[in-house]
C-alpha positions in Angstrom: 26.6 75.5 115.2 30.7 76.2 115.3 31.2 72.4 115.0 29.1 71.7 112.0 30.5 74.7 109.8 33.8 73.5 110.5 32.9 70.3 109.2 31.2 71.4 106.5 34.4 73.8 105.4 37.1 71.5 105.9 34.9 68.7 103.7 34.9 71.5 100.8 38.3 72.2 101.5 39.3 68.1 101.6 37.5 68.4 98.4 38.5 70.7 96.3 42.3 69.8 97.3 41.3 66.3 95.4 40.2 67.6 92.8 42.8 70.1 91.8 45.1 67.5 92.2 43.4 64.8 90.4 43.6 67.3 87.5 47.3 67.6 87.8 48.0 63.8 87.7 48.4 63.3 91.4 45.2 60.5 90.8 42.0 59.4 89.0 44.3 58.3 85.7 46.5 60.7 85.8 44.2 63.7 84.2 47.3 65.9 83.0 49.1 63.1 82.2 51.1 63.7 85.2 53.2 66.5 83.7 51.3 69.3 84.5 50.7 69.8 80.8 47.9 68.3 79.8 46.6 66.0 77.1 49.3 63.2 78.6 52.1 64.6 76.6 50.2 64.4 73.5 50.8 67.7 72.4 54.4 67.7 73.0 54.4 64.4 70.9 52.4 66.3 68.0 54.6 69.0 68.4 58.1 67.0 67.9 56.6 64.5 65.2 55.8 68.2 63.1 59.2 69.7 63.9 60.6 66.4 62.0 58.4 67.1 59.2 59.5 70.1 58.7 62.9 69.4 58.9 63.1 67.4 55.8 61.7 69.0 52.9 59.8 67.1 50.0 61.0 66.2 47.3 60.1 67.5 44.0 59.1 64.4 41.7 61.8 64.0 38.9 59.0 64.1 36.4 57.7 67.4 37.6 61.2 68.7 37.7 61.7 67.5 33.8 58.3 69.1 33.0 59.2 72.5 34.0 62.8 72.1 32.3 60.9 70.5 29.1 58.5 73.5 28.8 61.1 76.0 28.9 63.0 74.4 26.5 60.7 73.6 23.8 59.7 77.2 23.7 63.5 78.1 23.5 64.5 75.5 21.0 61.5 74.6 18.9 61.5 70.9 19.8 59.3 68.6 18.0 57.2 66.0 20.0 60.0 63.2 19.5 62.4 65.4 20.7 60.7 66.1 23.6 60.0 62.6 24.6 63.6 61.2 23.7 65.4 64.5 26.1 62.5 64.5 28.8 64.1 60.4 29.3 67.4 61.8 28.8 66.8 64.3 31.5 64.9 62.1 33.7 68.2 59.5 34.1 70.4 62.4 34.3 68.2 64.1 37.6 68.2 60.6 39.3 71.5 60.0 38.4 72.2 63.7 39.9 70.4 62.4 42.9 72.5 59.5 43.0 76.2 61.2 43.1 74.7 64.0 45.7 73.7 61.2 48.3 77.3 59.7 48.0 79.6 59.7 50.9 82.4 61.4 48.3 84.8 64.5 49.2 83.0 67.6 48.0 85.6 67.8 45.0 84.9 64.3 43.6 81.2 65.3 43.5 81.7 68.2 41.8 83.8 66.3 39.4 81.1 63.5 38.4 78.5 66.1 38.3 80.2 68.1 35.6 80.9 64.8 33.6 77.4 63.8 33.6 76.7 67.2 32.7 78.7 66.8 29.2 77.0 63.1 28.7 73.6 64.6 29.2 74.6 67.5 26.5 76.0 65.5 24.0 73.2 63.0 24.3 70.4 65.8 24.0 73.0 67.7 21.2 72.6 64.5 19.0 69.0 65.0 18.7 69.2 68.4 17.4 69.7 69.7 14.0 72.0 72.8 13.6 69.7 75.7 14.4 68.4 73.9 17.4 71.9 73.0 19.1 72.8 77.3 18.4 69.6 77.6 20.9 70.3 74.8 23.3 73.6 76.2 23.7 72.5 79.6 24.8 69.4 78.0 26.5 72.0 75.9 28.7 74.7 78.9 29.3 71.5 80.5 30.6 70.2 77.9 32.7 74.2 77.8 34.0 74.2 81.7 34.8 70.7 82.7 35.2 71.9 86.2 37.1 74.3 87.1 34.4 71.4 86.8 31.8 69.1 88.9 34.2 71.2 91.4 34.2 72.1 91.4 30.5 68.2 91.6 29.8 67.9 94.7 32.9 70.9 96.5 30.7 69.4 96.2 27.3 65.8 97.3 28.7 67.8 100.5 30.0 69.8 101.2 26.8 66.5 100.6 25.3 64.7 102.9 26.9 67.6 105.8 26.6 67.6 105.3 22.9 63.9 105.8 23.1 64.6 109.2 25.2 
């Protein structure tokens, strides 16, 4: 009876060895993928091809990015309808032209330079379409689109002396 269990547990043993090993890669299409990972290096594919996604951010649409500035300003300025139409195309070329002079292979300085003198095109273009009340506004609208901290703060301070002179 010795003989036969012998048999019988080195044929589970024999067994079992093939099997754990076909599950590591070491046979029968390489069940792991060989690397001891699983899912043939499908995860660690997945993995990479979303660490590149997140790497590069999306980009906002021009059109939503005028939107926003459009809303704001209307409110701010009291623009009519044609005015809006006439700055949101102003705006739009002056984004993609911002675009444009960021993706340049300039010194840092030069970029800064081209960015400020589309900034005055883009001001006088949009200032020609406004009558005199409207270009007071757009000037404070634009100094407070330039320093948007300085104008929070201005707006904290007066709440406070407000609410003093209330006390």
């Amino acid at each position: 009876m010795k003989p036969i269990q012998i048999l019988l547990v080195s044929a589970f043993l024999l067994l079992s060895a093939n099997t754990i090993s076909a599950q590591y890669g070491n046979g029968y299409g390489n069940g792991y993928g060989g690397n001891g990972y699983g899912n043939g290096g499908r995860m660690s594919q997945m993995n990479s091809g979303m660490s590149q996604e997140r790497e590069k951010p999306k980009e906002i649409p021009v059109e939503v990015t005028v939107g926003k500035i459009i809303e704001r300003l209307k409110t701010a300025v009291n623009l009519d309808e044609l005015q809006v139409i006439a700055i949101s195309n102003i705006l739009t070329e002056s984004i993609r032209s911002q675009g444009i002079i960021i993706k340049q292979e300039n010194s840092q300085a030069d970029k800064i330079k081209d960015m400020k003198a589309l900034s005055e095109i883009t001001d006088s273009k949009v200032m020609v379409l406004l009558n005199k009340d409207q270009k007071e506004k757009y000037l404070s609208f634009a100094e407070e689109m330039k320093n948007p901290k300085k104008s929070k703060a201005d707006k904290k301070s007066k709440k406070e002396s407000k609410k003093e002179s209330e006390e």
